[in-house]
C-alpha positions as CSV (number, residue, x, y, z in Angstrom):
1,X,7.0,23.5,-16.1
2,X,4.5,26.2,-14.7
3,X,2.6,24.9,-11.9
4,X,-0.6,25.8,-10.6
5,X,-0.9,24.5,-6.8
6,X,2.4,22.8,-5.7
7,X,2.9,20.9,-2.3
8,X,6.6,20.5,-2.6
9,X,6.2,17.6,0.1
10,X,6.8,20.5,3.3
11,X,4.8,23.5,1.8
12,X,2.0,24.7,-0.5
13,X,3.5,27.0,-3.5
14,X,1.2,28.9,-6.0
15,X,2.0,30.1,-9.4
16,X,5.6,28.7,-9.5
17,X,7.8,27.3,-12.0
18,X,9.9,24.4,-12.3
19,X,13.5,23.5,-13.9
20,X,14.5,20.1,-15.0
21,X,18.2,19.5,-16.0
22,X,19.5,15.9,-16.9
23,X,16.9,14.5,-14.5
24,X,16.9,16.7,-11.4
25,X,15.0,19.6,-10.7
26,X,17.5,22.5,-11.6
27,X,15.5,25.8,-9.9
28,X,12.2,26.3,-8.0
29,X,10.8,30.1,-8.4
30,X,8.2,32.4,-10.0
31,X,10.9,33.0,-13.1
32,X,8.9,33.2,-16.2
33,X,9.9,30.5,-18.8
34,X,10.3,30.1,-22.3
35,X,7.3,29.0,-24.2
36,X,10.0,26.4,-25.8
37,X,10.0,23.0,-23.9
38,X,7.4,24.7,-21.4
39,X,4.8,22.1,-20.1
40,X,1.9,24.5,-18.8
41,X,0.4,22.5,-16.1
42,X,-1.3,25.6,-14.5
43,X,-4.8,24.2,-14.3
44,X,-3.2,21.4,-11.8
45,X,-2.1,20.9,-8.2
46,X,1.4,19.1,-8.1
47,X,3.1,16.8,-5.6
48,X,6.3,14.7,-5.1
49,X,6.1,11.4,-6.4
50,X,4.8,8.9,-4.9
51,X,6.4,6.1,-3.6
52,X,4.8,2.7,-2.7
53,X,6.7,0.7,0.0
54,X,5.0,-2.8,-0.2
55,X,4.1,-4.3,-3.4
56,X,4.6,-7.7,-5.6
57,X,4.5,-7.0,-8.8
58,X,4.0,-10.4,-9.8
59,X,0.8,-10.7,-7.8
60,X,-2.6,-9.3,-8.2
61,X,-5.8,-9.7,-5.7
62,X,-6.4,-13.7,-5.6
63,X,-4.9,-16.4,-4.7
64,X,-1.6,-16.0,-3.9
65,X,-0.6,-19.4,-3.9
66,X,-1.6,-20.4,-6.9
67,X,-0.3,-17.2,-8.7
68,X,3.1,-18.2,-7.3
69,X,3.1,-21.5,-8.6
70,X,2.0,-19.8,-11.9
71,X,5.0,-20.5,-14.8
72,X,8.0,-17.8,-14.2
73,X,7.9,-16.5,-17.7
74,X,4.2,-15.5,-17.3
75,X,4.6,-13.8,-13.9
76,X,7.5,-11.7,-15.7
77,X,5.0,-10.5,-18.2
78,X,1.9,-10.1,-15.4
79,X,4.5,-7.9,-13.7
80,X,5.7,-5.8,-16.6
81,X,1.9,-4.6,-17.0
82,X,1.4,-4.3,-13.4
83,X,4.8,-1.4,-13.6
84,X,3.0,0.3,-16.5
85,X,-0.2,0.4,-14.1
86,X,1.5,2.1,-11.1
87,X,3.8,4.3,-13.2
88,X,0.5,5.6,-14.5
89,X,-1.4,6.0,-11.2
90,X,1.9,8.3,-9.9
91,X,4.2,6.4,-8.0
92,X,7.5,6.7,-9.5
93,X,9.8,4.3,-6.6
94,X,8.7,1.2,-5.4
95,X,10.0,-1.3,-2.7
96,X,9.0,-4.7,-4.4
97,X,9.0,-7.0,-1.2
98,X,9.3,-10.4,-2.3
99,X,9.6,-12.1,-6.1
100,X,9.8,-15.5,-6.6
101,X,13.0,-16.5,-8.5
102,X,14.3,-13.2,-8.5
103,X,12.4,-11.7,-11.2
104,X,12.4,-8.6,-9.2
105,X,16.1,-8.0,-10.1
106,X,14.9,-8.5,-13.7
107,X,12.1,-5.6,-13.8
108,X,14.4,-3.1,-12.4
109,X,17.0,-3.4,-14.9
110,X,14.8,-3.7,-17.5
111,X,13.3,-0.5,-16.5
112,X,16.6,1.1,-15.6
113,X,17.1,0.0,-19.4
114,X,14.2,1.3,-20.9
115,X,12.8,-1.8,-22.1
116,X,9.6,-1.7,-19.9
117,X,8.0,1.4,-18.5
118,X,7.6,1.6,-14.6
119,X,8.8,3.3,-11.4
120,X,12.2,3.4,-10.0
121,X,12.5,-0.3,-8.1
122,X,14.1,-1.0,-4.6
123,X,14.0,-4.8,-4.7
124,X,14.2,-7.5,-1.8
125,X,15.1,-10.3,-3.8
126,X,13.3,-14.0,-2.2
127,X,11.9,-13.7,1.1
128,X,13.4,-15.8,3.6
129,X,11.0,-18.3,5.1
130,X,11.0,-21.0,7.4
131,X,10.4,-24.8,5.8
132,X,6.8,-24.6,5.1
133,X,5.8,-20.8,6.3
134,X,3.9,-17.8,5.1
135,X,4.6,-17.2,1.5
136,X,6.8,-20.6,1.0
137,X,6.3,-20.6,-2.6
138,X,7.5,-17.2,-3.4
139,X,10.9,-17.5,-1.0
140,X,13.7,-19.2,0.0
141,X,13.2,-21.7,2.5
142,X,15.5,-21.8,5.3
143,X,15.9,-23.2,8.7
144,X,19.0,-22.4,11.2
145,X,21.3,-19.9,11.8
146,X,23.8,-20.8,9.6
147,X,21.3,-21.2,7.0
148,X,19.4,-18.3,7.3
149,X,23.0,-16.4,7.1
150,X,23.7,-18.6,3.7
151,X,20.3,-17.4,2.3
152,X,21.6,-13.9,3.5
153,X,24.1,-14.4,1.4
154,X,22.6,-15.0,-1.4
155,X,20.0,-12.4,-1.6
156,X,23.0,-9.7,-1.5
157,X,24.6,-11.8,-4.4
158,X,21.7,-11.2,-6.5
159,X,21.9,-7.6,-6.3
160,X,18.9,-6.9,-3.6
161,X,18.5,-3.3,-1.9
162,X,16.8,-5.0,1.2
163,X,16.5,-8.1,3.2
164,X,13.1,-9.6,3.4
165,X,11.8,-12.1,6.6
166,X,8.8,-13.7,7.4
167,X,8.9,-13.7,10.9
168,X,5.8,-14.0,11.5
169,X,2.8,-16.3,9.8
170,X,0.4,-14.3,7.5
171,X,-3.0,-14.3,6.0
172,X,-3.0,-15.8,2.7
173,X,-1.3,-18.9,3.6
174,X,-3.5,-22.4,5.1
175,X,-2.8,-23.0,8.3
176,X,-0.6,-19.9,9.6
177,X,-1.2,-17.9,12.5
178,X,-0.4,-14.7,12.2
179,X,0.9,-13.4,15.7
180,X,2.7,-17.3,15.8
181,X,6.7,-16.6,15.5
182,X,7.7,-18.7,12.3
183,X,11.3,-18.2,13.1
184,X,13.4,-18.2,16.6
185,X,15.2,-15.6,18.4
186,X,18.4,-16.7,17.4
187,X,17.5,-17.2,13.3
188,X,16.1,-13.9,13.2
189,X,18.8,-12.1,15.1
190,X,21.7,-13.6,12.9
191,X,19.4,-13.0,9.8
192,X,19.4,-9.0,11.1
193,X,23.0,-9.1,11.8
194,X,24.2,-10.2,8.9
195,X,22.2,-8.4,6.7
196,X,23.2,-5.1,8.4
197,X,26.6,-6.2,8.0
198,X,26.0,-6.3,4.5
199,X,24.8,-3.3,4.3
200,X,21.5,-3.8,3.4
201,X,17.9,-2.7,5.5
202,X,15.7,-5.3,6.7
203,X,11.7,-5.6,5.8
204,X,10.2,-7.7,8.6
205,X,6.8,-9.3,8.1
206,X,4.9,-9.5,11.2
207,X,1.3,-8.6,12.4
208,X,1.8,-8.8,16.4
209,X,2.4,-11.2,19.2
210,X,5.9,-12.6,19.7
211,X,6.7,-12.4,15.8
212,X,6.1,-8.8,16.4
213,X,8.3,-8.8,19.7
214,X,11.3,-10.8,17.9
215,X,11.7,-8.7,14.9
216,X,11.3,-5.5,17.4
217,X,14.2,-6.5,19.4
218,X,16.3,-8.0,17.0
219,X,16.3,-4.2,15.0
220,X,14.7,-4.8,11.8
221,X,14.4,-1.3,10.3
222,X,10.7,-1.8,9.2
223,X,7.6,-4.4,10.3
224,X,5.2,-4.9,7.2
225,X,1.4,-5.1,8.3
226,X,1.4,-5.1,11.9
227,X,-2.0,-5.4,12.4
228,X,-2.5,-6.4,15.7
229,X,0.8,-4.7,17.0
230,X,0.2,-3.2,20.2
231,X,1.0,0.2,21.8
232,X,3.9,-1.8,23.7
233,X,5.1,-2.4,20.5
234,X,4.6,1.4,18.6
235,X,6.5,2.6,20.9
236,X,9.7,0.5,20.8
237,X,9.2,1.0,17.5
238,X,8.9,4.6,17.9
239,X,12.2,4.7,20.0
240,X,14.4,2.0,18.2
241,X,13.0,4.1,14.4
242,X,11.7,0.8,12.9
243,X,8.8,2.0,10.3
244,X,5.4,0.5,10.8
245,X,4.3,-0.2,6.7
246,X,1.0,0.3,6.7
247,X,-0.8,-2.4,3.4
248,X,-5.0,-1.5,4.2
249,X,-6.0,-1.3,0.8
250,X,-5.5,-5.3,-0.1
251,X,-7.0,-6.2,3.3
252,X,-10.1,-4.6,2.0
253,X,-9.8,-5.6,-1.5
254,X,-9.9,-9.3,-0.3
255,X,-13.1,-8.6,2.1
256,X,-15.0,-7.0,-0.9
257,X,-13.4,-9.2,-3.8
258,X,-14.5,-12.7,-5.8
259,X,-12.2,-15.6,-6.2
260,X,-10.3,-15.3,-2.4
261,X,-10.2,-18.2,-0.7
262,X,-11.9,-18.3,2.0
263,X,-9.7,-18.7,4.7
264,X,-8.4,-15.6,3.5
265,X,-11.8,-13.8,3.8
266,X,-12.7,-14.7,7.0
267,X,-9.0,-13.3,8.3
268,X,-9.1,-10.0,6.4
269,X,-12.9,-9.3,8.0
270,X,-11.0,-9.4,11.2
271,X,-7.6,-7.7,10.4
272,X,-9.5,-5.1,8.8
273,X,-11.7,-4.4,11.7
274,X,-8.6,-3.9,13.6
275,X,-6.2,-1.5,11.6
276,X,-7.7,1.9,12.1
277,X,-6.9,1.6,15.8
278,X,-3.3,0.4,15.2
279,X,-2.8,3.4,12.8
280,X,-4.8,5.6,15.1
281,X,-2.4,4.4,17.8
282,X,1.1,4.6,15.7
283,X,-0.3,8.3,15.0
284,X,-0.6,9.0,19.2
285,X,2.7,7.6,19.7
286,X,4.5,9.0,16.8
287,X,6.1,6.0,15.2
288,X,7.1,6.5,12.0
289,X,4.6,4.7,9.3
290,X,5.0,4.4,5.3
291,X,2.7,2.5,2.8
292,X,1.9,0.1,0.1
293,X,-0.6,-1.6,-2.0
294,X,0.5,-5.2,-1.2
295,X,-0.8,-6.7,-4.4
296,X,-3.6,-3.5,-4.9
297,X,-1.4,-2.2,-7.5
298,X,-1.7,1.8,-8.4
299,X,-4.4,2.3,-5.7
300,X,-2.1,4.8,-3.1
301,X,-5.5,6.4,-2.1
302,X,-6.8,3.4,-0.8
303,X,-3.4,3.7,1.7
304,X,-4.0,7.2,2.1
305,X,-7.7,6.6,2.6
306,X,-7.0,4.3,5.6
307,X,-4.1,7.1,7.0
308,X,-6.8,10.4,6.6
309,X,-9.2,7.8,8.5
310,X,-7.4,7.3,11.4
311,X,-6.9,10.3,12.1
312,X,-4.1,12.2,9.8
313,X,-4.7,15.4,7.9
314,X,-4.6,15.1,3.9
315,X,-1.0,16.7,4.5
316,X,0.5,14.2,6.6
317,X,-1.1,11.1,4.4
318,X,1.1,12.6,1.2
319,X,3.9,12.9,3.1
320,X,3.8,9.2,4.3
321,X,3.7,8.1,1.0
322,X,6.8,10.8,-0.3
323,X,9.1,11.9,1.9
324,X,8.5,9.2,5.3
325,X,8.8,6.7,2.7
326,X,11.9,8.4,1.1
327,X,13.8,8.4,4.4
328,X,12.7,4.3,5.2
329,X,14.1,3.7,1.9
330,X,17.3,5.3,2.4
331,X,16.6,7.5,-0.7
332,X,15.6,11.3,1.0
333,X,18.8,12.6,-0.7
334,X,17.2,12.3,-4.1
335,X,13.7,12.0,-4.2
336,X,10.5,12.5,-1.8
337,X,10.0,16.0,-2.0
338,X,10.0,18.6,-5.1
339,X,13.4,20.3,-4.1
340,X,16.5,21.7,-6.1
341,X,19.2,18.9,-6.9
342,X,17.1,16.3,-6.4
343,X,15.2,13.8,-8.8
344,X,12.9,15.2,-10.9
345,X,10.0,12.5,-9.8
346,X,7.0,15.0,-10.3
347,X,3.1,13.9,-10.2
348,X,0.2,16.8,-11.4
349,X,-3.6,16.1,-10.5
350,X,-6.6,17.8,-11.5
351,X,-7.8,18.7,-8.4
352,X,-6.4,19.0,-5.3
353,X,-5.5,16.5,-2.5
354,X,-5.1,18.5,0.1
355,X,-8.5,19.5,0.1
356,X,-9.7,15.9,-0.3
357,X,-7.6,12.9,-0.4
358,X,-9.3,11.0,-2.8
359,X,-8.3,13.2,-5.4
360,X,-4.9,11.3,-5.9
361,X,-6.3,9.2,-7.9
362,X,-6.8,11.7,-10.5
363,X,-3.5,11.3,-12.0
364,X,-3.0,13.9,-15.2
365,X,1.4,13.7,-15.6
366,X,4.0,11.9,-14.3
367,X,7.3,13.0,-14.5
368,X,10.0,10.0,-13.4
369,X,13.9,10.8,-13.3
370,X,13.1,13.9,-15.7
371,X,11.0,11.6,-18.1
372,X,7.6,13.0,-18.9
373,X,6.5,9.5,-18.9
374,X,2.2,9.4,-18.2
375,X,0.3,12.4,-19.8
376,X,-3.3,12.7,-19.4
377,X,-4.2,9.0,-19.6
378,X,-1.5,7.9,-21.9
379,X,1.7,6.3,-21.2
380,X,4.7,8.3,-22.9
């Protein structure tokens, strides 16, 4: 492909050319190419793909409660259009954070397949919950060490690339506090432990307080929201390398949006009043941040949005979302930046981001694993 403008995810390229072999990028140069299976995308500015690293595919804005207790079968399908959406808007990996019933597994081999169109899916399987906690009717329940170990267990069973926890209480369930710890020292350390042992990452959900403090010192490798973490907190972060997942856009969605409870509303008014100075403060301190729609599916500028506002430079807010993201998800080997040997996940705009971030939403090509897969409005 001839590009016009490319960030390759470190630096900005102009009037290069591209080579895709059996899914990887083959060559990067100024080589002219054959006019045969040439895609001119001159007139563009291309970046690595993006990768969103907190999402449910089977949940839109709403209520999340009652989506959940929606029929399985038609959260499968809600999800299978929701992948087609976020293919399209160029994010070519996502980290699905929680499915009930395992339907996650599902939608990544049914993409792997090629029997639905979407991204590349890392998949966390059931979140494990307390008896009644955040997000009870999407996990699996679990109280004590020995059960928490046993639910463990069974997420690795089912296939799952991470390990999801509510540690902490959250903002779309009745009744939970979100800085309250919803699980003890010991469940979460021996939840951490035997994950790791396992093998597998673990995606903590906590906004602050002592939920915050617990998942911090028990080593989870990333805290989802933190909204009220504190610079205390960054900074263990910071020096233990535990990601700070950054998920503005559906705290704003649910401020502006119809049909939220509103219990809900009235906590998102104040998270979102709050989460500019947490990124501003995770910038100061350097810990290490990556994003994700939370239910705001194909909206990565609303992530980036929130990032440029606190403080980054358009630069840094792509490279959050590519190659940050990349290294939480244990997959910088293969994708997050446009590099030889590495998978061709390629994304070309009509304007350029760099010069302002909002243009990421002007998606014209997608390019997943080598597949030209989104051209110019139109799935492939």
């Amino acid at each position: 492909m001839r590009c016009g403008v490319l960030f390759d995810g470190n630096n900005v390229l102009k009037d290069t050319t591209i080579e895709i072999s059996e899914g990887k990028i083959a060559s990067i140069g100024k080589e002219p190419l054959d006019k045969k299976g040439v895609w001119d995308l001159s007139d563009q500015t291309i970046i690595p793909g993006i990768i969103d690293c907190h999402d449910h595919l089977g949940l839109d804005p709403g209520d999340e409660r009652e989506q959940s207790l929606a029929p399985t079968p038609w959260i499968s399908l809600v999800g299978s259009a929701n992948a087609r959406k976020i293919l399209g808007a160029g994010i070519t990996t996502l980290r699905d954070v929680g499915e009930k019933d395992f339907i996650d597994v599902y939608w990544k081999k049914a993409i792997t397949e090629g029997l639905i169109k979407g991204p590349n899916m890392l998949i966390s399987g059931q979140p494990v919950i307390k008896t009644g906690g955040h997000g009870w009717y999407l996990g699996r329940e679990a109280d004590g060490k020995d059960e928490i170990i046993k639910a463990v267990r069974e997420q690795v069973k089912q296939g799952v690339d991470f390990v999801k926890v509510m540690v902490g209480g959250g903002l779309t369930t009745l009744g939970s506090d979100p800085a309250f710890a919803e699980f003890s020292e010991e469940e979460v350390f021996s939840l951490v432990k035997e994950a790791h042992r396992c093998g597998r990452k673990v995606i903590a959900h906590a906004h602050g307080g002592v939920a915050a403090d617990i998942a911090i010192e028990a080593g989870v490798d990333s805290i989802e929201h933190g909204v009220f973490l504190s610079r205390g907190q960054m900074e263990s972060m910071r020096d233990k390398g535990i990601f700070l997942v950054v998920t503005y856009g559906i705290i704003e969605q649910i401020v502006q949006g119809e049909n939220i409870p509103e219990f809900t509303k009235s906590k998102a008014k104040e998270y979102i009043k709050k989460y500019f100075e947490v990124i501003s403060t995770a910038r100061e301190v350097g810990t290490m941040l990556a994003a994700g729609g939370d239910g705001l599916h194909g909206r990565p500028d609303r992530e980036m949005f929130a990032l440029v506002s606190s403080g980054f430079s358009n630069r840094d807010a792509i490279r959050i979302m590519t190659s940050d993201s990349a290294k939480l998800c244990g997959i910088d080997a293969i994708a997050g930046t446009i590099e030889k040997g590495k998978r061709a996940d390629i994304v070309g705009l009509r304007s350029n981001p760099l010069e302002k971030i909002s243009n990421i939403r002007d998606v014209q090509f997608v390019c997943r694993n080598g597949e030209i897969v989104y051209y110019k409005g139109w799935l492939v």
